[in-house]
N, CA, C and O atoms as a MOPAC input file, in Angstrom:
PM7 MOZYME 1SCF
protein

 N   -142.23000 1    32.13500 1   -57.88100 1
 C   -141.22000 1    32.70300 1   -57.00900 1
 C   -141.27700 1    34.22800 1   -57.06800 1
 O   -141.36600 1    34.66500 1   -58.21500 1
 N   -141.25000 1    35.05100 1   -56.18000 1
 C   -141.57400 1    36.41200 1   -55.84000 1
 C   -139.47100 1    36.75600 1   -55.82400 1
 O   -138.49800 1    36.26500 1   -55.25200 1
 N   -139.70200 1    37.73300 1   -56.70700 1
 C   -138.67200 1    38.54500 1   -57.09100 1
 C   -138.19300 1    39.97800 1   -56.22700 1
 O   -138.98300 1    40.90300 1   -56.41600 1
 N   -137.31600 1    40.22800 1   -55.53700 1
 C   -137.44600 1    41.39300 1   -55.19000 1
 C   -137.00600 1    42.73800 1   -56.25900 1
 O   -135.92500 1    42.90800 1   -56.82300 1
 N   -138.00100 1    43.43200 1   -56.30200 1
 C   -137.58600 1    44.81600 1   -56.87400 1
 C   -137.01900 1    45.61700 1   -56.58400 1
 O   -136.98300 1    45.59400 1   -55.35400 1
 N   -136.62900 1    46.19600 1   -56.85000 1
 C   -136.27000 1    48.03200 1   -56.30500 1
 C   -136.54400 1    49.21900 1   -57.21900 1
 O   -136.78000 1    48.77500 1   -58.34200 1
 N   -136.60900 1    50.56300 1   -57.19400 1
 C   -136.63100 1    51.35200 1   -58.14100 1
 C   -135.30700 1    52.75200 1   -57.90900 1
 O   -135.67700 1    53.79600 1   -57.37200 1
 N   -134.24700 1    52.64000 1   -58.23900 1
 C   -133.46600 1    53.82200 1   -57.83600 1
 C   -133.45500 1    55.15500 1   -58.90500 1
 O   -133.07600 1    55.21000 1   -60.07500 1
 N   -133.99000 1    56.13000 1   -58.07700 1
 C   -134.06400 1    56.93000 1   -58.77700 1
 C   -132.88100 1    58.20700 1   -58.81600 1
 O   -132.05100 1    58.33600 1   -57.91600 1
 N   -132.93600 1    58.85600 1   -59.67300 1
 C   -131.48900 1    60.03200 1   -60.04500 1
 C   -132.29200 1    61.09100 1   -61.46700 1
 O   -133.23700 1    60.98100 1   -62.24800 1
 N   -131.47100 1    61.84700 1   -61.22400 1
 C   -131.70500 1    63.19400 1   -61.90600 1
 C   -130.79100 1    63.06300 1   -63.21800 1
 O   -129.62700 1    62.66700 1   -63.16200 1
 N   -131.54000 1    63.49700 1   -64.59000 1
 C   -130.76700 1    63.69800 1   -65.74600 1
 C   -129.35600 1    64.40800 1   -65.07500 1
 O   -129.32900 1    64.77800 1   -63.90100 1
 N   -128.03100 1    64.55700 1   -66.12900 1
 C   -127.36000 1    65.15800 1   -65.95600 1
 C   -127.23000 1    66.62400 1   -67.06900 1
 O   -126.40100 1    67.52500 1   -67.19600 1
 N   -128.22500 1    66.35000 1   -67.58300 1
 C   -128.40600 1    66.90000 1   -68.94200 1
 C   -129.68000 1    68.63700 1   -67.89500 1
 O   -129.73400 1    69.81700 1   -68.24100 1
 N   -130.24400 1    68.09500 1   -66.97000 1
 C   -131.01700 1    68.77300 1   -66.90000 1
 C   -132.77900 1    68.52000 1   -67.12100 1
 O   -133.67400 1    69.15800 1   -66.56600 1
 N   -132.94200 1    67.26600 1   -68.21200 1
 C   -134.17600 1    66.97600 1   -68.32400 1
 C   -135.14800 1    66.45700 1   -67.38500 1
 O   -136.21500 1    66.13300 1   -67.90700 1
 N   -135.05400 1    66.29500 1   -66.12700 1
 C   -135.97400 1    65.98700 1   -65.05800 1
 C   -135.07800 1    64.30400 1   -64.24600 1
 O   -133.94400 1    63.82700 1   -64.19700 1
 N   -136.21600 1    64.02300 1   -63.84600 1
 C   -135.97400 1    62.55800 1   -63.24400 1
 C   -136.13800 1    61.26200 1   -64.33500 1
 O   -136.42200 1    61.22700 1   -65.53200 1
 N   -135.85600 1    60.33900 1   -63.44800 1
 C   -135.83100 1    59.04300 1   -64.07600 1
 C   -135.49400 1    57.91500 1   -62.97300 1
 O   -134.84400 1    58.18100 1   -61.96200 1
 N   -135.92200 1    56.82200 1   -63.22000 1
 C   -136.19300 1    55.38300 1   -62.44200 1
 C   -135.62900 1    54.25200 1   -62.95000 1
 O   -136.11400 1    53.75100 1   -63.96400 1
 N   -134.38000 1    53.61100 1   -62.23900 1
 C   -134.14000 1    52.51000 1   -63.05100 1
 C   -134.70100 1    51.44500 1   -61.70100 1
 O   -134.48300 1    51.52000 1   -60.49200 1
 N   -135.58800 1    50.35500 1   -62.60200 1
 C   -135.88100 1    49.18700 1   -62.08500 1
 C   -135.14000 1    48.09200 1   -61.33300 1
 O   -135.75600 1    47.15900 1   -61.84900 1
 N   -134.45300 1    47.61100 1   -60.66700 1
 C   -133.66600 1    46.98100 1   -60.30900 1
 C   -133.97800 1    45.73800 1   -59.80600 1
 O   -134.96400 1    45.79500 1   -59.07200 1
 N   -133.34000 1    44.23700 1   -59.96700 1
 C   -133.97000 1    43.59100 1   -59.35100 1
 C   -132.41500 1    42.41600 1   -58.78300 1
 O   -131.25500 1    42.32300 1   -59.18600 1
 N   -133.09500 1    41.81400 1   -57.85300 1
 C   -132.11100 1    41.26200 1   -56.83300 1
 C   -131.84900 1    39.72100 1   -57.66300 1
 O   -132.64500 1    38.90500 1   -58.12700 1
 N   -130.24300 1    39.76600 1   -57.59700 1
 C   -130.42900 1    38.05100 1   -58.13600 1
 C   -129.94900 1    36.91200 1   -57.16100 1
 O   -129.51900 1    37.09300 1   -56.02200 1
 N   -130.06700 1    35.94800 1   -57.67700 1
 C   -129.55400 1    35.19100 1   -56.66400 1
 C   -127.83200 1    34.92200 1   -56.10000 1
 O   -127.17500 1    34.13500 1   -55.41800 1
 N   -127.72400 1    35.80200 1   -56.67400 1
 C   -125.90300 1    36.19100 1   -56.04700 1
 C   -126.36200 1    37.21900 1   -55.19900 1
 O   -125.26500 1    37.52400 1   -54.73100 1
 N   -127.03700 1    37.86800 1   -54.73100 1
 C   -127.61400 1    39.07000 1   -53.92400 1
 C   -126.48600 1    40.54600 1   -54.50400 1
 O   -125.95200 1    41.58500 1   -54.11800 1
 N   -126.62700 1    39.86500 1   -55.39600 1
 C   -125.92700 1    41.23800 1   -56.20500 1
 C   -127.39800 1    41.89300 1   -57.13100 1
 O   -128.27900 1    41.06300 1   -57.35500 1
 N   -127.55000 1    42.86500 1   -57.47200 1
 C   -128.56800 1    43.69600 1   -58.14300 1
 C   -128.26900 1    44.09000 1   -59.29600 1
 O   -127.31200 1    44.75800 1   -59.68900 1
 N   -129.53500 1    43.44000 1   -60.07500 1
 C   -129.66300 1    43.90400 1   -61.92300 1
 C   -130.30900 1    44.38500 1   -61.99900 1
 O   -131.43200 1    44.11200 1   -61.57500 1
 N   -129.76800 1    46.08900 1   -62.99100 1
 C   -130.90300 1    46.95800 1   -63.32300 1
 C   -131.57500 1    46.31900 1   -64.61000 1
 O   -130.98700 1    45.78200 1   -65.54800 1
 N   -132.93300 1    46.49700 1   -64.44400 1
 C   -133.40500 1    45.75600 1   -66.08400 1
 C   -134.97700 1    46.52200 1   -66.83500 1
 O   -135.90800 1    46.01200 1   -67.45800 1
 N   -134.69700 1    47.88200 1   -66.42600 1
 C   -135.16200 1    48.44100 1   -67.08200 1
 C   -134.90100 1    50.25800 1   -66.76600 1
 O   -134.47800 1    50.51900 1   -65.64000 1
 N   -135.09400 1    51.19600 1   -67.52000 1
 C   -134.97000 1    52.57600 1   -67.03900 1
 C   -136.08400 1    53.27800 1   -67.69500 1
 O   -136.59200 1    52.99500 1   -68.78000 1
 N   -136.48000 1    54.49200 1   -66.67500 1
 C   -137.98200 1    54.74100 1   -67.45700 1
 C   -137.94500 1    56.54800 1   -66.87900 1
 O   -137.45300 1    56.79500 1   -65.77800 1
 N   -138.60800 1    57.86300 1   -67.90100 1
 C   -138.83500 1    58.99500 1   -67.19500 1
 C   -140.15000 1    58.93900 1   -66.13400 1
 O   -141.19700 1    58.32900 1   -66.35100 1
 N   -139.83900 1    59.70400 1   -64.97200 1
 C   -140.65500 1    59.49400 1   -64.08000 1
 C   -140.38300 1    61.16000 1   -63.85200 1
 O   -139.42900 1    61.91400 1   -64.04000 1
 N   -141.91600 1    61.31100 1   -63.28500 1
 C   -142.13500 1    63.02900 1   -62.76600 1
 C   -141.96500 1    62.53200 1   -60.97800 1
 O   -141.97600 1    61.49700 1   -60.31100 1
 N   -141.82900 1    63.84900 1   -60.80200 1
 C   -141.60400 1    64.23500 1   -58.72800 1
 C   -142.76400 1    63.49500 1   -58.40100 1
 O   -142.76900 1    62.43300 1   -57.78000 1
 N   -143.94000 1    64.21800 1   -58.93100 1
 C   -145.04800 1    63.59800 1   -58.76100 1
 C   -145.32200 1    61.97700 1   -58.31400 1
 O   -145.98100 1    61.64000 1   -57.33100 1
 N   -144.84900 1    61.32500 1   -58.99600 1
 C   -144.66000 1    60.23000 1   -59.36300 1
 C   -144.41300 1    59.29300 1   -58.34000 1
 O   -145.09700 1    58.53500 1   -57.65200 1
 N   -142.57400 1    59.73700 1   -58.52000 1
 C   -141.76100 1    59.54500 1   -57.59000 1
 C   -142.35500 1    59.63800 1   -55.73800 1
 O   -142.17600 1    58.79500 1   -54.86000 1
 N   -142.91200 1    60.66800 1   -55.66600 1
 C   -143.52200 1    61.16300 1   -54.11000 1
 C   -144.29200 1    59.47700 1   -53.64700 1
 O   -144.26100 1    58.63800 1   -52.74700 1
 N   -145.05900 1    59.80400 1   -55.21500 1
 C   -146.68300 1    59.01900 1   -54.45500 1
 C   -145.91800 1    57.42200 1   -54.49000 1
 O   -146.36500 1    56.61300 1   -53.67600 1
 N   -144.98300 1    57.04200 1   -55.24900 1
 C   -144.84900 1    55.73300 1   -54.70300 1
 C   -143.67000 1    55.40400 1   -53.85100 1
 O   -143.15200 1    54.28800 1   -53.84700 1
 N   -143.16900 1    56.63800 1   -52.96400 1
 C   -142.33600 1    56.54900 1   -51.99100 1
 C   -140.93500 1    55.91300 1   -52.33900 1
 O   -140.41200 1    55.00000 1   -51.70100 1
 N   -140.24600 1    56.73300 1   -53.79800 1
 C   -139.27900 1    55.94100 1   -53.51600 1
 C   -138.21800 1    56.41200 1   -52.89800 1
 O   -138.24000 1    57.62600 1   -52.69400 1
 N   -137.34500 1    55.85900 1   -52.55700 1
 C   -136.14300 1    56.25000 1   -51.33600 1
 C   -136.39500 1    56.23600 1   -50.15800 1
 O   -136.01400 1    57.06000 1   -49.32600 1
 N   -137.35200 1    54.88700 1   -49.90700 1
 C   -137.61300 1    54.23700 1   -48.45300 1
 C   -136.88400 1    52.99300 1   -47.81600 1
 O   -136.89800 1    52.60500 1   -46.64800 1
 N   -136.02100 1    52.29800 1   -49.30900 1
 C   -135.13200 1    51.47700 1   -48.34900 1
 C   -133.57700 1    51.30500 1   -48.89400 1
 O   -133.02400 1    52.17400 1   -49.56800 1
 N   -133.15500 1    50.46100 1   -48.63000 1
 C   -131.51800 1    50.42700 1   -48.59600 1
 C   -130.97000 1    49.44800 1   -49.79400 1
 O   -131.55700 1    48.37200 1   -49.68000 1
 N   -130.18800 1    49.43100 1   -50.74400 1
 C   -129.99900 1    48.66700 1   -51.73500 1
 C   -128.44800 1    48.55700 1   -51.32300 1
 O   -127.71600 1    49.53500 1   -51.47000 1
 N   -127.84600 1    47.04200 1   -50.67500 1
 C   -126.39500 1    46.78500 1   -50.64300 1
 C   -125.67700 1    45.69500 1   -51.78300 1
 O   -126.37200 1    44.87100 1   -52.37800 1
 N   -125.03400 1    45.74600 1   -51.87500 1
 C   -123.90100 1    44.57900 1   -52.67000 1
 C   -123.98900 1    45.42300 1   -54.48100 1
 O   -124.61300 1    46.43300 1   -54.80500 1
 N   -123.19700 1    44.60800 1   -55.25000 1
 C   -122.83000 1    44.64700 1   -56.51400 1
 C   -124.08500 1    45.30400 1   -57.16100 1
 O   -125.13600 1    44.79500 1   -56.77200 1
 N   -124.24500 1    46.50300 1   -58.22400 1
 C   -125.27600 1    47.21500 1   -58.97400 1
 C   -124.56500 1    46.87200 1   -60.64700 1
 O   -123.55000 1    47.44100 1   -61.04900 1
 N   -125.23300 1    45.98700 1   -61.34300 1
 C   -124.70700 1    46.14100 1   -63.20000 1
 C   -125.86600 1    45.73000 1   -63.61900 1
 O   -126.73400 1    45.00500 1   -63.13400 1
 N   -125.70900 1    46.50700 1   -64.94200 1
 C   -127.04000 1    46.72600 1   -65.84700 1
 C   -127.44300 1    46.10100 1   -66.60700 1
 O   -126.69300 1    46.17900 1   -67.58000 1
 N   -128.76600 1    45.04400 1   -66.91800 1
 C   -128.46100 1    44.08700 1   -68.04700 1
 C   -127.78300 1    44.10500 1   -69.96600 1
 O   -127.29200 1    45.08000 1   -70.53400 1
 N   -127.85400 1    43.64100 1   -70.16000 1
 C   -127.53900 1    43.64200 1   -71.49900 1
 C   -128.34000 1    44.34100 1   -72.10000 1
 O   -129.55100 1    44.16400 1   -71.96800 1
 N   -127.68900 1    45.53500 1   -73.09600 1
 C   -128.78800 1    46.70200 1   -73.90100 1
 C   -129.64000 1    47.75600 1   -72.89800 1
 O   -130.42000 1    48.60200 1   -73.33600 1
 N   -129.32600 1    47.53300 1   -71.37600 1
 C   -130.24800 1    48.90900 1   -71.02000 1
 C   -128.92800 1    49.81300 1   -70.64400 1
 O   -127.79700 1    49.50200 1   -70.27100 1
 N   -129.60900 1    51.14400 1   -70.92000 1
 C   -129.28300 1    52.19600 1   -70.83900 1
 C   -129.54800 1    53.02000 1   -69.51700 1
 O   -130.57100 1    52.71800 1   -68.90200 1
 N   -128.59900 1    54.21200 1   -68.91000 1
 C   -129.26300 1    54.19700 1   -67.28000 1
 C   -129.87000 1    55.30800 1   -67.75000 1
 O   -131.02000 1    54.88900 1   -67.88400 1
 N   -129.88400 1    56.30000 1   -68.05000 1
 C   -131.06600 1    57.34600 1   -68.54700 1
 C   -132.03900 1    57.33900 1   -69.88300 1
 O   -131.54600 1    57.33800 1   -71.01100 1
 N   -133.04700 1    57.33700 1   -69.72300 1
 C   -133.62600 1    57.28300 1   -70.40600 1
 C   -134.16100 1    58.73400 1   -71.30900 1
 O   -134.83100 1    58.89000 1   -72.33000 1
 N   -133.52000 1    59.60700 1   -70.39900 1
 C   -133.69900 1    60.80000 1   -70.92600 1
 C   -132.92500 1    61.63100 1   -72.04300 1
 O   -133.26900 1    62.34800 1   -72.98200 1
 N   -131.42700 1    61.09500 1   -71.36800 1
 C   -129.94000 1    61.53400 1   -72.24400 1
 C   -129.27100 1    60.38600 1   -72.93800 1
 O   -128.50400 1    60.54800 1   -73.88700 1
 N   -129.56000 1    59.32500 1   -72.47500 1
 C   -128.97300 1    57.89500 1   -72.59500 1
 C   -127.30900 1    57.69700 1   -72.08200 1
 O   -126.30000 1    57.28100 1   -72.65000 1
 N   -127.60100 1    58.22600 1   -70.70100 1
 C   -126.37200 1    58.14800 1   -70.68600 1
 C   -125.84600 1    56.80800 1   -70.21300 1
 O   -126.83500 1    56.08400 1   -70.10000 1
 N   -124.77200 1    56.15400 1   -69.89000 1
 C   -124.88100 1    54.45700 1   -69.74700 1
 C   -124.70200 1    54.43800 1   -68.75600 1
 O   -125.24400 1    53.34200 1   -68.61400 1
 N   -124.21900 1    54.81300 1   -67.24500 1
 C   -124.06600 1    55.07800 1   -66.18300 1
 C   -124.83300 1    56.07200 1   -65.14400 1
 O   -125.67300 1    56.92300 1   -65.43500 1
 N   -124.15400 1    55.63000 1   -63.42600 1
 C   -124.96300 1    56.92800 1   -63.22100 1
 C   -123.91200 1    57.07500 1   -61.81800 1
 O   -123.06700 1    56.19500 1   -61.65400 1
 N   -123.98600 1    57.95200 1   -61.06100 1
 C   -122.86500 1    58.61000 1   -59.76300 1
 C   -123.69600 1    58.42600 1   -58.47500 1
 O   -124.92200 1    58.42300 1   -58.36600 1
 N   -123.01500 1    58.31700 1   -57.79100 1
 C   -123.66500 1    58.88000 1   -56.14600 1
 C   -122.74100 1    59.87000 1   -55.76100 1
 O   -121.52200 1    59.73200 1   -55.86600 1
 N   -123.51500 1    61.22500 1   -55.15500 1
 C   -123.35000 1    62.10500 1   -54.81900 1
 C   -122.04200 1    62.25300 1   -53.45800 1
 O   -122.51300 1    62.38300 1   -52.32800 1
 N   -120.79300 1    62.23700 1   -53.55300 1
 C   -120.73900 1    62.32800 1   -51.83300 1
 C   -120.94000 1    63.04400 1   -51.03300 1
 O   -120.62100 1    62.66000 1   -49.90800 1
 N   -121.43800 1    64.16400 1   -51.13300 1
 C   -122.20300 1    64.94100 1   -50.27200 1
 C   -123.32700 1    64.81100 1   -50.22300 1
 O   -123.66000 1    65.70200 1   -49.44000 1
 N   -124.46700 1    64.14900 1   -50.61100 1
 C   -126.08900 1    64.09900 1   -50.73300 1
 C   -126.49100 1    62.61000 1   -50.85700 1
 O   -127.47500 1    62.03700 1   -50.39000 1
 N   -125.72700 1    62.25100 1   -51.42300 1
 C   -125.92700 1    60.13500 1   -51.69300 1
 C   -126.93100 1    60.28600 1   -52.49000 1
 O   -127.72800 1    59.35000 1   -52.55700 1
 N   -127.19000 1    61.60600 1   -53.38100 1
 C   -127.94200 1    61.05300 1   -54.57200 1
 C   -127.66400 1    60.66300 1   -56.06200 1
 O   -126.51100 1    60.79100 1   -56.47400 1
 N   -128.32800 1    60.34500 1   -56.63100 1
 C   -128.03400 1    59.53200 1   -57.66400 1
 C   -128.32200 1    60.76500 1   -59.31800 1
 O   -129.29300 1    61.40100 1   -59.73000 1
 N   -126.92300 1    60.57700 1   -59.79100 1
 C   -127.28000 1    61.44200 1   -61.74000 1
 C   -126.62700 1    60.75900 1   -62.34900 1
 O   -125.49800 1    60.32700 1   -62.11600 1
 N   -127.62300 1    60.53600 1   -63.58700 1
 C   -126.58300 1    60.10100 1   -64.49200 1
 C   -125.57400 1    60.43100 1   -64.79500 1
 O   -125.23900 1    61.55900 1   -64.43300 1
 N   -124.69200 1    59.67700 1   -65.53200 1
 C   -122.63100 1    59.91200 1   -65.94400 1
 C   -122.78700 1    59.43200 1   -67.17100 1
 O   -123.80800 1    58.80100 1   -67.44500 1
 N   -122.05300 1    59.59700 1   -67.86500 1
 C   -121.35300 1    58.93800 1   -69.08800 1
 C   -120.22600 1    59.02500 1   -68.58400 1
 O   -119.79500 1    59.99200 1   -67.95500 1
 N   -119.37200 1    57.48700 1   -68.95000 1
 C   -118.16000 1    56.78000 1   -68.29600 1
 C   -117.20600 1    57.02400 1   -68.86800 1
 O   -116.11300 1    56.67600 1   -68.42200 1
 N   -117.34600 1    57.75200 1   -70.12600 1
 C   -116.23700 1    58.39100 1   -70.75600 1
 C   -115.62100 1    59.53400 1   -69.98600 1
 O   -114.42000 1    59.77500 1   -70.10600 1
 N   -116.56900 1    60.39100 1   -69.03600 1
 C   -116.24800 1    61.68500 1   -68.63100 1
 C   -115.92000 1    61.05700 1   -67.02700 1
 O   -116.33700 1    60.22000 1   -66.22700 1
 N   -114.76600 1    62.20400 1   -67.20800 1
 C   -114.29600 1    61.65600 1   -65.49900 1
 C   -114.85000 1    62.46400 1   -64.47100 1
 O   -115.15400 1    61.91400 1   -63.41200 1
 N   -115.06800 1    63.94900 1   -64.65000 1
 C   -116.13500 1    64.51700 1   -63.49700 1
 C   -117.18900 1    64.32400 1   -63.86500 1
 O   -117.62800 1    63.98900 1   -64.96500 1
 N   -117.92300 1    64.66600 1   -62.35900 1
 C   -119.91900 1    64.63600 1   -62.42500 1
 C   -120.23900 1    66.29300 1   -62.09800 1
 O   -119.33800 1    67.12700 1   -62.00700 1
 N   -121.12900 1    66.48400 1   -62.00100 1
 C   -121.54500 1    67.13700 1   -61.25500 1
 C   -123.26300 1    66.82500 1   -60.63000 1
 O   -124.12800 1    66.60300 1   -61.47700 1
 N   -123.51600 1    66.82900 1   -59.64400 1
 C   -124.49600 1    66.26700 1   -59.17800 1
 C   -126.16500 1    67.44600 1   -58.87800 1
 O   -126.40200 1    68.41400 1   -58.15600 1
 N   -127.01600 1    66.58400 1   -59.96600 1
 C   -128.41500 1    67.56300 1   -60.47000 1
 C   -128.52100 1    67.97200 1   -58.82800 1
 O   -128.27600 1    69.15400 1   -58.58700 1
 N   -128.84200 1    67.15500 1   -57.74600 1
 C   -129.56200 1    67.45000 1   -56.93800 1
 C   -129.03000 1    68.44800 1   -55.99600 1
 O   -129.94600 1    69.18500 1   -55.63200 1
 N   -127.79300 1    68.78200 1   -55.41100 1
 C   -127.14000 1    69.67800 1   -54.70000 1
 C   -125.85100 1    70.66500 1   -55.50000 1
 O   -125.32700 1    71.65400 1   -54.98800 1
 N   -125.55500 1    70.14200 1   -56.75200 1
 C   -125.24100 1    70.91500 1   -57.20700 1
 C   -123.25900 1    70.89700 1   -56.86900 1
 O   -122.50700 1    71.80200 1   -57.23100 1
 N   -122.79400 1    69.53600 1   -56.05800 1
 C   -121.30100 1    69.50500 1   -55.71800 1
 C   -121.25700 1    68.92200 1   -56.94300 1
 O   -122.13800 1    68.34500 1   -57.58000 1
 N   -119.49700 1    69.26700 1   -57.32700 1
 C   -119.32500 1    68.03800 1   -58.19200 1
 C   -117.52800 1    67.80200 1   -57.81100 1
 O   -117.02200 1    68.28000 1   -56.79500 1
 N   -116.93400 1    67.18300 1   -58.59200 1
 C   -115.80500 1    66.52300 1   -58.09700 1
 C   -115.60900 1    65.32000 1   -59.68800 1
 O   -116.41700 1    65.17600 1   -60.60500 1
 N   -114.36700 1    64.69800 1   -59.51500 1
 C   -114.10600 1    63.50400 1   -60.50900 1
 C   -114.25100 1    62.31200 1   -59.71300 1
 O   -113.71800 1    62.03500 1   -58.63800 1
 N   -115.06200 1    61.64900 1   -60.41900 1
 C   -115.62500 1    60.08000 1   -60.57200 1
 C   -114.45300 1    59.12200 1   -60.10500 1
 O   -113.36600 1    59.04500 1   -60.67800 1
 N   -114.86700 1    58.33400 1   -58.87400 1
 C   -113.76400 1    57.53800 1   -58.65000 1
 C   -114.41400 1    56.44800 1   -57.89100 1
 O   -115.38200 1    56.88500 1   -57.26800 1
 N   -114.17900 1    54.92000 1   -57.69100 1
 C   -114.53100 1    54.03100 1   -56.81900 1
 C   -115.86400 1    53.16700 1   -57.61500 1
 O   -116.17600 1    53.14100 1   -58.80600 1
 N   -116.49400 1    52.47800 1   -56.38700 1
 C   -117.87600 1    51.97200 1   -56.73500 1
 C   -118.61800 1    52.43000 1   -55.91400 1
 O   -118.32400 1    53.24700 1   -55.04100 1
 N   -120.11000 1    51.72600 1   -56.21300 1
 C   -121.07600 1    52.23500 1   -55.71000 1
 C   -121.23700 1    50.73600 1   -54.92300 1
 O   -121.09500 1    49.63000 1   -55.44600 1
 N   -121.66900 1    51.11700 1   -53.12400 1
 C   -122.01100 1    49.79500 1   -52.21300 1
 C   -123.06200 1    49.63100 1   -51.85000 1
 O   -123.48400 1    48.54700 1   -51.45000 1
 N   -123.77100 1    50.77700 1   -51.91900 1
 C   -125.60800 1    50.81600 1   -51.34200 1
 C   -126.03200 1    52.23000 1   -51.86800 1
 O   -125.41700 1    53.24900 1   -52.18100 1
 N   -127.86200 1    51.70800 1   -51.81400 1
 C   -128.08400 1    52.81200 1   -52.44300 1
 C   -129.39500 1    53.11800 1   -51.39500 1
 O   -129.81800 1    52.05200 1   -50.94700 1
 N   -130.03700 1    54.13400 1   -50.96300 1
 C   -131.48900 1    54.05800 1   -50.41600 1
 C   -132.22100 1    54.41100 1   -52.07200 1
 O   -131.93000 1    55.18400 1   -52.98400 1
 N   -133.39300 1    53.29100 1   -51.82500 1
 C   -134.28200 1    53.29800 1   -53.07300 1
 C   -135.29100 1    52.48400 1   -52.05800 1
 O   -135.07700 1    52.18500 1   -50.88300 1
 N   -136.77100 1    52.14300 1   -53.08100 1
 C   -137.85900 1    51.77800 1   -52.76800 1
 C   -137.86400 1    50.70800 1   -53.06100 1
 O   -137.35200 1    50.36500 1   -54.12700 1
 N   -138.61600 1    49.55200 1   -51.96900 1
 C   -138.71100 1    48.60300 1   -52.60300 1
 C   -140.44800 1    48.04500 1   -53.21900 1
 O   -141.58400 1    48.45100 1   -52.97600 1
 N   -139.90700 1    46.98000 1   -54.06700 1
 C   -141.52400 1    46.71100 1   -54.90100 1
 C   -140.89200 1    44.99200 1   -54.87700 1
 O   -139.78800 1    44.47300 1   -55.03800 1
 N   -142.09900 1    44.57300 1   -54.62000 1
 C   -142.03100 1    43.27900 1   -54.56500 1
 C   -143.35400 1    42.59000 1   -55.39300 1
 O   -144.54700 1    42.73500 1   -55.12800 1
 N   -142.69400 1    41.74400 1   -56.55300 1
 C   -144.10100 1    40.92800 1   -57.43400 1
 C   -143.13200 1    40.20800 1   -58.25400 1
 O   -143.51900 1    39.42300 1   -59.12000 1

């Protein structure tokens, strides 16, 4: 049975570069992240991610972490940019690596644009 993937990617909040969490679709069509990994721009470019649309429920399996860089256990969408940085859920503002708004943490997350990988 062919699994669908995804890879959503977001910016340390710390500052240390990028990172990729793996995501995969279950059969509730809700989405489990089940792995997180550092990834360069580079990287990121050549395998196009943020080419498609990720909707319904996003939670993380058991023991992963969403940065792999800071470890932080969470991560934000931007509302001005819809991009993605890590959070720690203890802290109630973000501020967001990629444009630089920030604001306090509120709501869920309903979709995301990320890449998809299918195997």
């Amino acid at each position: 049975m062919n699994r669908t993937a995804v890879v959503i990617v977001g910016k340390c909040a710390l500052g240390r570069g990028l990172f990729g969490m793996r995501t995969e679709k279950t059969e509730s069509s809700s989405w489990l992240i089940t792995w997180s990994f550092p990834i360069d721009e580079v990287s990121a470019g050549r395998e196009n991610y943020g080419d498609t649309e990720v909707t319904g429920a996003i939670a993380f399996a058991t023991g992963i972490r969403c940065c792999p860089r800071c470890q932080a256990d969470s991560f934000t969408r931007c509302g001005s940019c819809g991009k993605v940085t890590c959070w720690r859920s203890e802290v109630t503002t973000s501020t967001c690596q990629w444009c630089g708004d920030s604001g306090v943490v509120s709501g869920s997350i309903t979709s995301l644009s990320v890449s998809r990988d299918v195997g």
